[in-house]
Backbone as XML, in Angstrom:
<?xml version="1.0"?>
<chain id="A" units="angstrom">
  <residue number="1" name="UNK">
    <atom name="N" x="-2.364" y="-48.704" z="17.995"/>
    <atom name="CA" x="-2.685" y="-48.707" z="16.599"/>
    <atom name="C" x="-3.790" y="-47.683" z="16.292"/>
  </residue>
  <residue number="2" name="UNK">
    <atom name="N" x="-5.081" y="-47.707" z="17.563"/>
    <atom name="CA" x="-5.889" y="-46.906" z="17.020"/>
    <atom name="C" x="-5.076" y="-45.351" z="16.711"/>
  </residue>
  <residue number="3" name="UNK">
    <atom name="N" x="-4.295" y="-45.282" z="17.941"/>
    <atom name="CA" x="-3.771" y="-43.705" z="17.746"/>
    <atom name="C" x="-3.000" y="-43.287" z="16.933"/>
  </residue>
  <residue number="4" name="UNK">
    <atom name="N" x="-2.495" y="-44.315" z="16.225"/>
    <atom name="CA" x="-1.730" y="-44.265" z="14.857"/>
    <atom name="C" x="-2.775" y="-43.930" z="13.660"/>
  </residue>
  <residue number="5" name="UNK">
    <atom name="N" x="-3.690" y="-44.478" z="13.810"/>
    <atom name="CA" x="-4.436" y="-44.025" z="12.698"/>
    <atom name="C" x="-5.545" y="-42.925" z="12.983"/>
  </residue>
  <residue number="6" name="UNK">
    <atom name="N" x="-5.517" y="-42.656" z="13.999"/>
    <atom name="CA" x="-5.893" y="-41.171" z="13.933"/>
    <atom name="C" x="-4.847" y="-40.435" z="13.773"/>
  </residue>
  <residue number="7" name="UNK">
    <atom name="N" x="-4.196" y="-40.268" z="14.453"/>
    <atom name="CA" x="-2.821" y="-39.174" z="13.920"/>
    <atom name="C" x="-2.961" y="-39.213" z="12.517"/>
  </residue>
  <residue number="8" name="UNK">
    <atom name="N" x="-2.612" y="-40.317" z="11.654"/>
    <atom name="CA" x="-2.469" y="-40.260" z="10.406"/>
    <atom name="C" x="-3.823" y="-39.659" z="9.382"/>
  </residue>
  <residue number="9" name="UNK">
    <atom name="N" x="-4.875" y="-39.846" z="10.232"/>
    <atom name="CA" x="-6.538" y="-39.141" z="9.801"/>
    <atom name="C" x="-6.829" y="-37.984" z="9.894"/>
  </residue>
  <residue number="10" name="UNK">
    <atom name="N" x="-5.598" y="-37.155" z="11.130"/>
    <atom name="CA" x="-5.765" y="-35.921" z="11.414"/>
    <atom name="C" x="-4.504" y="-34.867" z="10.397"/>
  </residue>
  <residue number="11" name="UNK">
    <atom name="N" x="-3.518" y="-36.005" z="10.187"/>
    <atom name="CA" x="-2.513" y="-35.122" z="9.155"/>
    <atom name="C" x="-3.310" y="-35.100" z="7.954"/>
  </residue>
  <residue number="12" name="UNK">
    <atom name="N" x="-3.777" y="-36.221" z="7.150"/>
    <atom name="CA" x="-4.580" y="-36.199" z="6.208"/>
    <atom name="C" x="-5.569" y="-35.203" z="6.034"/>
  </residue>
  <residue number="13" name="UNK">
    <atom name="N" x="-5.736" y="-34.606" z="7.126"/>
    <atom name="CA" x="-7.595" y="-33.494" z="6.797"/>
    <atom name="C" x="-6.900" y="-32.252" z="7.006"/>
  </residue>
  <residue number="14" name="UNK">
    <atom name="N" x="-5.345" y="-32.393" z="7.653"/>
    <atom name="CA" x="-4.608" y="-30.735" z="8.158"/>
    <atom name="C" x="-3.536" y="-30.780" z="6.537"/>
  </residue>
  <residue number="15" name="UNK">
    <atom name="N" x="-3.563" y="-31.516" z="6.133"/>
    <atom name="CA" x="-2.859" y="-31.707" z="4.228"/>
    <atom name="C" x="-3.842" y="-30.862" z="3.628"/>
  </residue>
  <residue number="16" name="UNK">
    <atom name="N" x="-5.318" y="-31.929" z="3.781"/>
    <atom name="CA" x="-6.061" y="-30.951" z="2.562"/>
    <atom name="C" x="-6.205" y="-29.922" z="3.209"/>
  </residue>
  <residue number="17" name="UNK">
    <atom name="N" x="-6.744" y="-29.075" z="4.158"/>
    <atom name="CA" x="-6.959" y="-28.108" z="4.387"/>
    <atom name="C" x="-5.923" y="-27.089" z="4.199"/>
  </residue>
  <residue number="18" name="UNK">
    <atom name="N" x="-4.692" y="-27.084" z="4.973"/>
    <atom name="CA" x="-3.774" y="-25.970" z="4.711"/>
    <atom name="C" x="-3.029" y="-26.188" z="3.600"/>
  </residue>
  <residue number="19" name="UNK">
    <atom name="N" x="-2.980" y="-27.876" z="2.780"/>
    <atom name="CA" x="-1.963" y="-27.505" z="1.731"/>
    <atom name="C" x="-1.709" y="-26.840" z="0.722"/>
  </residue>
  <residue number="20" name="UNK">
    <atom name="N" x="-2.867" y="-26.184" z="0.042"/>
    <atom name="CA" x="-3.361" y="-24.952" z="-0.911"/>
    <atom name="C" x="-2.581" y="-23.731" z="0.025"/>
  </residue>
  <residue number="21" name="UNK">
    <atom name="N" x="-2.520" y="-23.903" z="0.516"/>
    <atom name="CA" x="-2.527" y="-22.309" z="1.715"/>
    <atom name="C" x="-0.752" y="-22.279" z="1.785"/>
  </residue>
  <residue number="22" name="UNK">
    <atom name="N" x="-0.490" y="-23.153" z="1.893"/>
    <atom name="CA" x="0.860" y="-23.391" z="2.394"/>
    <atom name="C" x="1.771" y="-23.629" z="0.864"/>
  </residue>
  <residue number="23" name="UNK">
    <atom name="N" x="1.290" y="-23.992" z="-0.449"/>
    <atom name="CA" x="1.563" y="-23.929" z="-1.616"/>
    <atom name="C" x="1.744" y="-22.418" z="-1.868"/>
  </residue>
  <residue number="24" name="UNK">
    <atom name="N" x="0.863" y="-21.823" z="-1.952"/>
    <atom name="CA" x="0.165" y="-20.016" z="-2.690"/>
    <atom name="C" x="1.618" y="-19.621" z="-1.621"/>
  </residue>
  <residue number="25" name="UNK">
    <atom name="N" x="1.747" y="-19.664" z="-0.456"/>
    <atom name="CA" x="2.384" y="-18.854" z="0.361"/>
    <atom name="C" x="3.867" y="-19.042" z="0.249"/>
  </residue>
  <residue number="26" name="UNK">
    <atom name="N" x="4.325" y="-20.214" z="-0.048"/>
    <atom name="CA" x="5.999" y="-20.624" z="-0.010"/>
    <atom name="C" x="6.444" y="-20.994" z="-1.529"/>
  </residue>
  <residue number="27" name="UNK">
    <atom name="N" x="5.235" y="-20.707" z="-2.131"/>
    <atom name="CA" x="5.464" y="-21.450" z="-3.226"/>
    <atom name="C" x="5.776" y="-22.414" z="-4.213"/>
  </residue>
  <residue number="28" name="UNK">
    <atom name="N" x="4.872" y="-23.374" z="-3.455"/>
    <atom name="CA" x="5.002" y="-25.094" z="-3.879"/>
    <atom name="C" x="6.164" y="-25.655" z="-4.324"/>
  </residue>
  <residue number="29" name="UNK">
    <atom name="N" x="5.793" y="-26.434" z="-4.236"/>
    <atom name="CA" x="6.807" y="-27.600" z="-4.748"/>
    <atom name="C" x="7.440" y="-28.472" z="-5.915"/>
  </residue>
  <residue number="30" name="UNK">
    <atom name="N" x="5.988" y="-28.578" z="-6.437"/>
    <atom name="CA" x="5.389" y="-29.179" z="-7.558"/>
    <atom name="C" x="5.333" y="-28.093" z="-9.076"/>
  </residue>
  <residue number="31" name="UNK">
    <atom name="N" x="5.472" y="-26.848" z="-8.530"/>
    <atom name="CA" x="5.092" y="-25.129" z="-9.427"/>
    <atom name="C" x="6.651" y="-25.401" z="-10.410"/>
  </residue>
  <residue number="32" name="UNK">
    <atom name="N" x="6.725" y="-25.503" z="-11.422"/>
    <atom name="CA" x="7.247" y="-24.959" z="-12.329"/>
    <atom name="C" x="8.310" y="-26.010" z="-12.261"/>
  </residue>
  <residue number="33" name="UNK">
    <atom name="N" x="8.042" y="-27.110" z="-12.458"/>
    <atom name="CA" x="8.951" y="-28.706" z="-12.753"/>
    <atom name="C" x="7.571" y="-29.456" z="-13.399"/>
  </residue>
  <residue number="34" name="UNK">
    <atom name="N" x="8.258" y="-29.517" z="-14.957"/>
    <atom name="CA" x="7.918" y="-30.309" z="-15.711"/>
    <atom name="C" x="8.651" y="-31.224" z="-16.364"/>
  </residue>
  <residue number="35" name="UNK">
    <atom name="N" x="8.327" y="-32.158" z="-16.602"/>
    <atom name="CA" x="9.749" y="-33.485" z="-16.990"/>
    <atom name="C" x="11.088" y="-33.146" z="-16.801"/>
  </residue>
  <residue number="36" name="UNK">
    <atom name="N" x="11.100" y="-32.965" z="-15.827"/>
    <atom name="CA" x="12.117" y="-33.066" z="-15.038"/>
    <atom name="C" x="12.869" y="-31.354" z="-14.827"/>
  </residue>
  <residue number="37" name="UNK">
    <atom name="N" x="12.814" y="-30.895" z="-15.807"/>
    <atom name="CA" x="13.374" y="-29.425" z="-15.906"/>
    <atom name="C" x="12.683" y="-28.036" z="-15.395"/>
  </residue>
  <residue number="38" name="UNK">
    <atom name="N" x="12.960" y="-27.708" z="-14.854"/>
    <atom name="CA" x="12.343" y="-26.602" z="-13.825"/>
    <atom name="C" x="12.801" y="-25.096" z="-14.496"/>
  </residue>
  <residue number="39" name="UNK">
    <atom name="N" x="11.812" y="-24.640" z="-14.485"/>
    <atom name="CA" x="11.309" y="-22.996" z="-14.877"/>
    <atom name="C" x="11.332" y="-21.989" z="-14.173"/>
  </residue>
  <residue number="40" name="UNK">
    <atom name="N" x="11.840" y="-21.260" z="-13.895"/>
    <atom name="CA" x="11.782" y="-20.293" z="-12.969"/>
    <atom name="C" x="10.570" y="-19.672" z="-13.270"/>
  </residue>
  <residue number="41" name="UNK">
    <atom name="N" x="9.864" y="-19.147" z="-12.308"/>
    <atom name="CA" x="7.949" y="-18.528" z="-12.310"/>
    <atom name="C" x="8.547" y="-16.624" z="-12.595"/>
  </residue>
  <residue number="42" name="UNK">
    <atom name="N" x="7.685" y="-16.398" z="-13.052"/>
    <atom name="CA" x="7.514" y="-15.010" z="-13.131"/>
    <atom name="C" x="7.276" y="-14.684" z="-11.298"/>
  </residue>
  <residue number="43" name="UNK">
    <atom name="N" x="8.472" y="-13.420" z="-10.863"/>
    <atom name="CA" x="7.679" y="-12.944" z="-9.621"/>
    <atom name="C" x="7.381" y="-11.503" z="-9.799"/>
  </residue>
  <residue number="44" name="UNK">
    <atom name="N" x="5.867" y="-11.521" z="-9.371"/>
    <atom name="CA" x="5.161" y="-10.173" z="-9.446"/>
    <atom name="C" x="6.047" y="-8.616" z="-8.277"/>
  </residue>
  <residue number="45" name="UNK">
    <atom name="N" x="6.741" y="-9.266" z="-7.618"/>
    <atom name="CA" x="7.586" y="-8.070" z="-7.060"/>
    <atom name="C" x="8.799" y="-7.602" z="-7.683"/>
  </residue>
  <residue number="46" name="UNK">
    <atom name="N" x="8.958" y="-6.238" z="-7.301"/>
    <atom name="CA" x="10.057" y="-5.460" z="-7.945"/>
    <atom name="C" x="11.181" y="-6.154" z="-7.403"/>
  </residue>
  <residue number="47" name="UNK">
    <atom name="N" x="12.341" y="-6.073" z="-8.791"/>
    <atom name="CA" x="13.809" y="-6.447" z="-8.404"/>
    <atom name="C" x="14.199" y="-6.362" z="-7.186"/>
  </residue>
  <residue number="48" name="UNK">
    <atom name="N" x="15.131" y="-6.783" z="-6.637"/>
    <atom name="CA" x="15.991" y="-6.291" z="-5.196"/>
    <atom name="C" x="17.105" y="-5.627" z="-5.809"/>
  </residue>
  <residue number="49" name="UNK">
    <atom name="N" x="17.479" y="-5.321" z="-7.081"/>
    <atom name="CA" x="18.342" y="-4.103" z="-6.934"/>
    <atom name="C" x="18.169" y="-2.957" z="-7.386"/>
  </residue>
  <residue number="50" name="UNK">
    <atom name="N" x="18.762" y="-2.031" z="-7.496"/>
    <atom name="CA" x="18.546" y="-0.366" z="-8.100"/>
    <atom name="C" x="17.893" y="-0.067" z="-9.712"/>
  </residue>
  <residue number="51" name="UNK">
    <atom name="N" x="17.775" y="-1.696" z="-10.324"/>
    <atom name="CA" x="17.553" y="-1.239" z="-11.419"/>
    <atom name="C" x="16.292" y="-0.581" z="-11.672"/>
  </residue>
  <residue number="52" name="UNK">
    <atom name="N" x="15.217" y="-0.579" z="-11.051"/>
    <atom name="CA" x="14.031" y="0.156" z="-11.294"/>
    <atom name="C" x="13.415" y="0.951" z="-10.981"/>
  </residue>
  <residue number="53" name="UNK">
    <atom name="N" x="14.389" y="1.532" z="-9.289"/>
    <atom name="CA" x="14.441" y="2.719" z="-9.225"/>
    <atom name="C" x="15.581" y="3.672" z="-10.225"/>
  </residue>
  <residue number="54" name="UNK">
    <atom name="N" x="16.515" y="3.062" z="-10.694"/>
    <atom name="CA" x="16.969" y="4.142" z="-11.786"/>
    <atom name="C" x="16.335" y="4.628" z="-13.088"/>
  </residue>
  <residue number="55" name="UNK">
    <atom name="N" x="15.977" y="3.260" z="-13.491"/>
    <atom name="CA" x="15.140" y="3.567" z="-14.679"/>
    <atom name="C" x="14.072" y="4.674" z="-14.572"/>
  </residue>
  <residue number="56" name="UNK">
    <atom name="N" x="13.683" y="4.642" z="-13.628"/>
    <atom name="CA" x="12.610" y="5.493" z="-13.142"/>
    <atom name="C" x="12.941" y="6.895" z="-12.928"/>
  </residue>
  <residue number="57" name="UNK">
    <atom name="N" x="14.218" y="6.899" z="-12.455"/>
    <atom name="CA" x="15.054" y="8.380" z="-11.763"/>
    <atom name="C" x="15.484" y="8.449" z="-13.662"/>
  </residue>
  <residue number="58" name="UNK">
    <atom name="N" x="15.988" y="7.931" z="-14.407"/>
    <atom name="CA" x="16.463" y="8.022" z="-15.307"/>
    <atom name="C" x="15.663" y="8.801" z="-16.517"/>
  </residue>
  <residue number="59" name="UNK">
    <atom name="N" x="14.467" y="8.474" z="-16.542"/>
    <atom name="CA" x="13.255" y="8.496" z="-17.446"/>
    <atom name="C" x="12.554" y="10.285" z="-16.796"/>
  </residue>
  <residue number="60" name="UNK">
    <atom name="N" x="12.632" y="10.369" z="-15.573"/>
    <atom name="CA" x="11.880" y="11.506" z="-15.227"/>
    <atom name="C" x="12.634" y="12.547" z="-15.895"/>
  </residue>
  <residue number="61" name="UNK">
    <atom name="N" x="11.529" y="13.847" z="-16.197"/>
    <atom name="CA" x="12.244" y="15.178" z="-16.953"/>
    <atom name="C" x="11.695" y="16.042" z="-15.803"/>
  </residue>
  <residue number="62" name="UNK">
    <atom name="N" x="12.710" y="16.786" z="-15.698"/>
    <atom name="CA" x="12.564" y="17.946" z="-14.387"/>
    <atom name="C" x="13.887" y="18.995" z="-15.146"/>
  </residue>
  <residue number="63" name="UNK">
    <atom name="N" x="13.658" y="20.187" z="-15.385"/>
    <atom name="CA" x="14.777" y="20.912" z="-15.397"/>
    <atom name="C" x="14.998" y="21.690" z="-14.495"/>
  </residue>
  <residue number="64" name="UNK">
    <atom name="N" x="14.852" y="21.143" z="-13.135"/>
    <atom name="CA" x="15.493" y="21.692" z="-11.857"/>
    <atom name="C" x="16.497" y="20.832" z="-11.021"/>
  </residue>
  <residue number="65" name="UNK">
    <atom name="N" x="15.611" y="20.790" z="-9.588"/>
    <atom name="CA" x="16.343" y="19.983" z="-9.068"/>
    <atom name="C" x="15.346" y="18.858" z="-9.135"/>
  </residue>
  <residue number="66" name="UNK">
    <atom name="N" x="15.799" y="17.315" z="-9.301"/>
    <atom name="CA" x="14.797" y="16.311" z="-9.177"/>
    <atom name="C" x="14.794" y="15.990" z="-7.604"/>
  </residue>
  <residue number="67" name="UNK">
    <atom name="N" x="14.102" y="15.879" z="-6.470"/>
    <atom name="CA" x="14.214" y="15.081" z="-5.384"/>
    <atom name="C" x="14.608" y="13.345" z="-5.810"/>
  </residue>
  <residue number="68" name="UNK">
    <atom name="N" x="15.592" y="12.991" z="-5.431"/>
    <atom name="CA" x="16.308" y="11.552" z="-5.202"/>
    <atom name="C" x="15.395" y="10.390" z="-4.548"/>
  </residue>
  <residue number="69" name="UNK">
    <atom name="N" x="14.208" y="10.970" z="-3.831"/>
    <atom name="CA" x="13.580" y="9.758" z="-2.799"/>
    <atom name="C" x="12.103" y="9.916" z="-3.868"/>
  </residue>
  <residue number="70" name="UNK">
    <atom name="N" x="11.425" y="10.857" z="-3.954"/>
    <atom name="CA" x="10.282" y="11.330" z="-4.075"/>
    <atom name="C" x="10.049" y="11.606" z="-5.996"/>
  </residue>
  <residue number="71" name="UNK">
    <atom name="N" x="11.374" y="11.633" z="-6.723"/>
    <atom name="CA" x="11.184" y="12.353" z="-8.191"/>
    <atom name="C" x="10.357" y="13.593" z="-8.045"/>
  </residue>
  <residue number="72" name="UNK">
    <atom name="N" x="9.982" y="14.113" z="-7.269"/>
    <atom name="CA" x="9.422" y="15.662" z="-7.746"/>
    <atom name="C" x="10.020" y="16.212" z="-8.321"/>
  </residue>
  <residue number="73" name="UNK">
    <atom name="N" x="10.204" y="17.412" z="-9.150"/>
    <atom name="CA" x="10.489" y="18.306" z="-9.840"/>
    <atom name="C" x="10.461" y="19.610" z="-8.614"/>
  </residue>
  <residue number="74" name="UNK">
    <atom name="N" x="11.331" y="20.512" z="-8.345"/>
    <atom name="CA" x="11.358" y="21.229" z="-7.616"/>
    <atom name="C" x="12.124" y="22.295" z="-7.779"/>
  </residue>
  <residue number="75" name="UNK">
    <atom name="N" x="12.229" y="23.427" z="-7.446"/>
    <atom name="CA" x="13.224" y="24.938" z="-7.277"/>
    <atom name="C" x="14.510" y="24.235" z="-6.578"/>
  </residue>
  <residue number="76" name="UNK">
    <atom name="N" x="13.922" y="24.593" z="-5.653"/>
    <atom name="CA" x="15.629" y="23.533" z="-4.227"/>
    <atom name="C" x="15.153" y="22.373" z="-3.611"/>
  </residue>
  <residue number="77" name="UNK">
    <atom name="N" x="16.372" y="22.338" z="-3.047"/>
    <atom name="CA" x="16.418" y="20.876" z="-2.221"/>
    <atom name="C" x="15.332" y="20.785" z="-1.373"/>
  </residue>
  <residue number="78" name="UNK">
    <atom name="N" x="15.212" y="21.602" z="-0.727"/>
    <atom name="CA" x="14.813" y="21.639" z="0.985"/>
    <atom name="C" x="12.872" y="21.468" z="0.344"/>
  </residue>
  <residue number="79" name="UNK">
    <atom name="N" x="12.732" y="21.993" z="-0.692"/>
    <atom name="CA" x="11.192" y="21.769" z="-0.985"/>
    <atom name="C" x="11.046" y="20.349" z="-1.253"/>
  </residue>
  <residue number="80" name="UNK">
    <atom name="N" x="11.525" y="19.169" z="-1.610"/>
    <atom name="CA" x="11.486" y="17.785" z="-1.787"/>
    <atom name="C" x="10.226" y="17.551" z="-0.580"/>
  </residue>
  <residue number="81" name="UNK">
    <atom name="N" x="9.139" y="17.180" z="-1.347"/>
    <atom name="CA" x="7.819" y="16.486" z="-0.500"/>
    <atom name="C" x="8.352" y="15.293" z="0.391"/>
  </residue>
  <residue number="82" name="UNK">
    <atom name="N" x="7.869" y="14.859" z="1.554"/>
    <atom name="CA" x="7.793" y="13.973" z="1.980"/>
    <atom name="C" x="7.305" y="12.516" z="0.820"/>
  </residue>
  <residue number="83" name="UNK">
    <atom name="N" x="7.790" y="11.405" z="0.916"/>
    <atom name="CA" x="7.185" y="10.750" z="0.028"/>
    <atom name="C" x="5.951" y="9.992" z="0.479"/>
  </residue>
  <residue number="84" name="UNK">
    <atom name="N" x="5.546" y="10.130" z="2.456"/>
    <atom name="CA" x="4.507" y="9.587" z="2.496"/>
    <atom name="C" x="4.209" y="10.700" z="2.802"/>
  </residue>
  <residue number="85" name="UNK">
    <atom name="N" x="3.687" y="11.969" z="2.850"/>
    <atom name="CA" x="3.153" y="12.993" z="3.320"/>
    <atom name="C" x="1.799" y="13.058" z="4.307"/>
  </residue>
  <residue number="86" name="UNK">
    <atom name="N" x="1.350" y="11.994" z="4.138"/>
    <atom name="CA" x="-0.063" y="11.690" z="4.850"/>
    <atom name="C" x="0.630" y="11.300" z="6.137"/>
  </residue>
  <residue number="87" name="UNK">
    <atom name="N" x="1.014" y="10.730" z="6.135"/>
    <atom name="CA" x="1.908" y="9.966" z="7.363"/>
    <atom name="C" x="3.306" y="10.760" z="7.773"/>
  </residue>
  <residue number="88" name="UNK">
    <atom name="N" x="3.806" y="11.898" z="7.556"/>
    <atom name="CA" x="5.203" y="12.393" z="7.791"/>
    <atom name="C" x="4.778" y="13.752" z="7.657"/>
  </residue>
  <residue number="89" name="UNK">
    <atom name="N" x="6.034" y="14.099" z="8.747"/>
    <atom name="CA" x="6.082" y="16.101" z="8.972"/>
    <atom name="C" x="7.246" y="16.403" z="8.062"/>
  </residue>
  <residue number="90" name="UNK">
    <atom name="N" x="7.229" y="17.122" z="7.375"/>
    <atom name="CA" x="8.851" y="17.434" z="7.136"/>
    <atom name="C" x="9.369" y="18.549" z="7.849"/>
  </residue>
  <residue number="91" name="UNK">
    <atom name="N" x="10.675" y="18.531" z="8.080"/>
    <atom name="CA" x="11.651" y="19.716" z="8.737"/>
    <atom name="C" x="12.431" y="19.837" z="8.084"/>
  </residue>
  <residue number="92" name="UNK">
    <atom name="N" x="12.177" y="21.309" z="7.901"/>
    <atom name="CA" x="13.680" y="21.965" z="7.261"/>
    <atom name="C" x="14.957" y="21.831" z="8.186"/>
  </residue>
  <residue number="93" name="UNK">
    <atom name="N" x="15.846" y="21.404" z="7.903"/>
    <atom name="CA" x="17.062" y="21.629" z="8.476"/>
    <atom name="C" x="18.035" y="22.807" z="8.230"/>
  </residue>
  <residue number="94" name="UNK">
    <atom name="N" x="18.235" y="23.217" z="6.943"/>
    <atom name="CA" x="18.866" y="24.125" z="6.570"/>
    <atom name="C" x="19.910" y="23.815" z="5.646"/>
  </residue>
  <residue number="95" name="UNK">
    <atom name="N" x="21.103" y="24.998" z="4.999"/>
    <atom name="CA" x="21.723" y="23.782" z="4.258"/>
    <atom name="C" x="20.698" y="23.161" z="2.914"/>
  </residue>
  <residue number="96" name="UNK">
    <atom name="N" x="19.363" y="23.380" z="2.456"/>
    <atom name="CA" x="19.279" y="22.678" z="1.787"/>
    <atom name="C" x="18.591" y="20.890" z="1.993"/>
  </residue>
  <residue number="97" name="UNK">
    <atom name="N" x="18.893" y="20.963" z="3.295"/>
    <atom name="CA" x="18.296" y="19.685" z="3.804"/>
    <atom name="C" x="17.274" y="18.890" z="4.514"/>
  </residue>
  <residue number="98" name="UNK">
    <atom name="N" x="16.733" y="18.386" z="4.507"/>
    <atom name="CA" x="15.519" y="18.386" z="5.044"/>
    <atom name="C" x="15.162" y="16.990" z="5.758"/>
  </residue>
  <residue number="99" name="UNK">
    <atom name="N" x="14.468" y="17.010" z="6.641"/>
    <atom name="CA" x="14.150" y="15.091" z="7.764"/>
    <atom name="C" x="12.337" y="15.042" z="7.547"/>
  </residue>
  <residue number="100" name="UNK">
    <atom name="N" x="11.575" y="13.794" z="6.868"/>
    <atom name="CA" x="10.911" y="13.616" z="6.349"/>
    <atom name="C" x="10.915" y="12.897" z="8.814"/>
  </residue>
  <residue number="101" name="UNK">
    <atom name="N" x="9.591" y="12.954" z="9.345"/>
    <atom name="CA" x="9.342" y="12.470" z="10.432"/>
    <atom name="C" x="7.893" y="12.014" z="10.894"/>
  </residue>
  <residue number="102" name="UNK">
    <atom name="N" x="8.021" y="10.644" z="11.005"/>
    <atom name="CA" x="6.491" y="9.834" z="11.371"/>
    <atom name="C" x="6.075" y="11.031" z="12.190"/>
  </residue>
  <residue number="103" name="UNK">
    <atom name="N" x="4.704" y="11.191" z="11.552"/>
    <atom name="CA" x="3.663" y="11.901" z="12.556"/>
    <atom name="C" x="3.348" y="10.500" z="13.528"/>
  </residue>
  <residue number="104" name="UNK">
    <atom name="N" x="2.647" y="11.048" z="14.291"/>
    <atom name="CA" x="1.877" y="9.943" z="15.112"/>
    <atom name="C" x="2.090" y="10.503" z="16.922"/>
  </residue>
  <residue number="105" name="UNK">
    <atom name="N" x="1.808" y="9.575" z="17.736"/>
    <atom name="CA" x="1.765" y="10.307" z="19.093"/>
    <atom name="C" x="0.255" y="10.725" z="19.390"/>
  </residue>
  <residue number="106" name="UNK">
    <atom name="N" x="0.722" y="11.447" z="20.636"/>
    <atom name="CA" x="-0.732" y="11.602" z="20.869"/>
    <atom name="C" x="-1.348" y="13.265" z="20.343"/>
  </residue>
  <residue number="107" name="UNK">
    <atom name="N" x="-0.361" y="13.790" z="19.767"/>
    <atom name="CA" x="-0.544" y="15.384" z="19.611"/>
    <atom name="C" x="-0.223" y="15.512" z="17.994"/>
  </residue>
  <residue number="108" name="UNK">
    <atom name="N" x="-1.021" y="16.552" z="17.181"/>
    <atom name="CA" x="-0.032" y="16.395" z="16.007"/>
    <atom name="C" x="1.252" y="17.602" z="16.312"/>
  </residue>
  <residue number="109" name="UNK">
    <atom name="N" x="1.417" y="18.236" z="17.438"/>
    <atom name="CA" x="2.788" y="18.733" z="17.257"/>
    <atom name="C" x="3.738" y="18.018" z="17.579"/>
  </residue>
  <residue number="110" name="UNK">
    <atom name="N" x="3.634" y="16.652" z="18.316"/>
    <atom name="CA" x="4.689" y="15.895" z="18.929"/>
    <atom name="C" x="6.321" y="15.494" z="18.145"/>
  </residue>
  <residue number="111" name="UNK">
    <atom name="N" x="5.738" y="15.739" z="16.658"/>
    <atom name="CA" x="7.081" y="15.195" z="15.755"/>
    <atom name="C" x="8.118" y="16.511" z="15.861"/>
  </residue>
  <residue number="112" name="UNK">
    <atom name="N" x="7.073" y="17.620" z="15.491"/>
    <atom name="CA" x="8.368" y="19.214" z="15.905"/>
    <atom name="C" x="8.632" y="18.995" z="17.554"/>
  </residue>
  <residue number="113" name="UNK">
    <atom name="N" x="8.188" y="18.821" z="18.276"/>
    <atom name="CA" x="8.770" y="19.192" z="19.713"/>
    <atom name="C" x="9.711" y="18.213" z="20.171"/>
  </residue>
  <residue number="114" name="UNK">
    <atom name="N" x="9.535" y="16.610" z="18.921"/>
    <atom name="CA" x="11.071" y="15.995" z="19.502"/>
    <atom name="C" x="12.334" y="16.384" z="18.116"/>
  </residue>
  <residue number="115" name="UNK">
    <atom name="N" x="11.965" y="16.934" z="17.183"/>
    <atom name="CA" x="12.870" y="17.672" z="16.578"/>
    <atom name="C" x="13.488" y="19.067" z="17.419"/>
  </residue>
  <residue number="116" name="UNK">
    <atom name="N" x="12.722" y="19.786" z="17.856"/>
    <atom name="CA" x="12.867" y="20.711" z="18.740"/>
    <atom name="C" x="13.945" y="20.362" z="19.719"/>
  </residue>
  <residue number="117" name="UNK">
    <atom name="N" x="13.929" y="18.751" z="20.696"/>
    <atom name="CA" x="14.330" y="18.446" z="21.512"/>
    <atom name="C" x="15.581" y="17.893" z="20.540"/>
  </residue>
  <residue number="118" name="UNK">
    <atom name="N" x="15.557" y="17.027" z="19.694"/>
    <atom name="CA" x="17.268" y="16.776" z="19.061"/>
    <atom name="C" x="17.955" y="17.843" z="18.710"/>
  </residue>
  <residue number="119" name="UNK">
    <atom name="N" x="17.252" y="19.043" z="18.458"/>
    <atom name="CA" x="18.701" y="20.024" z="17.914"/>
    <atom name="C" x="18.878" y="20.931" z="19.023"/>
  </residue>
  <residue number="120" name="UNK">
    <atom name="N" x="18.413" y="20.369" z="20.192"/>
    <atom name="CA" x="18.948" y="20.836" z="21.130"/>
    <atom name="C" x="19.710" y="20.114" z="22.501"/>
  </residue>
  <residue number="121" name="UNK">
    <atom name="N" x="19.684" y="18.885" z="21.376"/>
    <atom name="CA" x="20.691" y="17.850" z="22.176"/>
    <atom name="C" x="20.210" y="17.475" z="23.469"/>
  </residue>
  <residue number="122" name="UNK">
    <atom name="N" x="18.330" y="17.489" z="23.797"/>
    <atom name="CA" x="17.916" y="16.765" z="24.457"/>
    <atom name="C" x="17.380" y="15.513" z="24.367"/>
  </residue>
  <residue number="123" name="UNK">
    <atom name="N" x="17.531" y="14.985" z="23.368"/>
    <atom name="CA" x="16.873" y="13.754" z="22.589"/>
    <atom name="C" x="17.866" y="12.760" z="22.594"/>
  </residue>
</chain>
């Protein structure tokens, strides 16, 4: 019995403590049911479908070429910025085309020398 009521003393103090935590994160239970009829909550993240990246592609003015990933405004294709540029090399491919590639490694040439190595079909 005693260990019954500790168990039950220790769920009680692990309720209050994480149940705020565990509400905010999964999004309760209790959130948006009022007499009986339930509300769907506003969610602060973007759609899961294309609609707001089009709107967006839709709305931009460029009288060139627009980049598709990035919306820049640009002459040609192959100039399309990286869209994380801080973090990515770009390579021209040719053609017009271009491979946006995680920097990182231990060198900053390491991203050209395994581009280097795929178009030469050692990679």
């Amino acid at each position: 019995m005693r260990y019954l009521v500790a168990f039950l003393s220790l769920l009680a103090v692990a309720n209050a403590q994480f149940g705020s935590f565990f509400d905010q994160m999964f999004g309760g239970q209790d959130e948006g049911h009022h007499g009986g009829h339930h509300h769907a909550r506003q969610s602060p993240n973007n759609p899961s479908d294309a609609a707001h990246y089009r709107q967006h592609y839709d709305g931009a003015i460029c009288d060139r070429y627009l980049c598709p990933d990035t919306l820049a405004c640009v002459h040609f294709p192959h100039h399309c910025p990286c869209a994380w540029d801080a973090h990515e090399d770009k390579f021209e491919l040719g053609e017009g085309k271009k491979a946006c590639i995680s920097k990182g490694g231990y060198s900053p040439t390491e991203a050209a020398r395994k581009v280097e190595l795929a178009r030469k079909g050692l990679l």
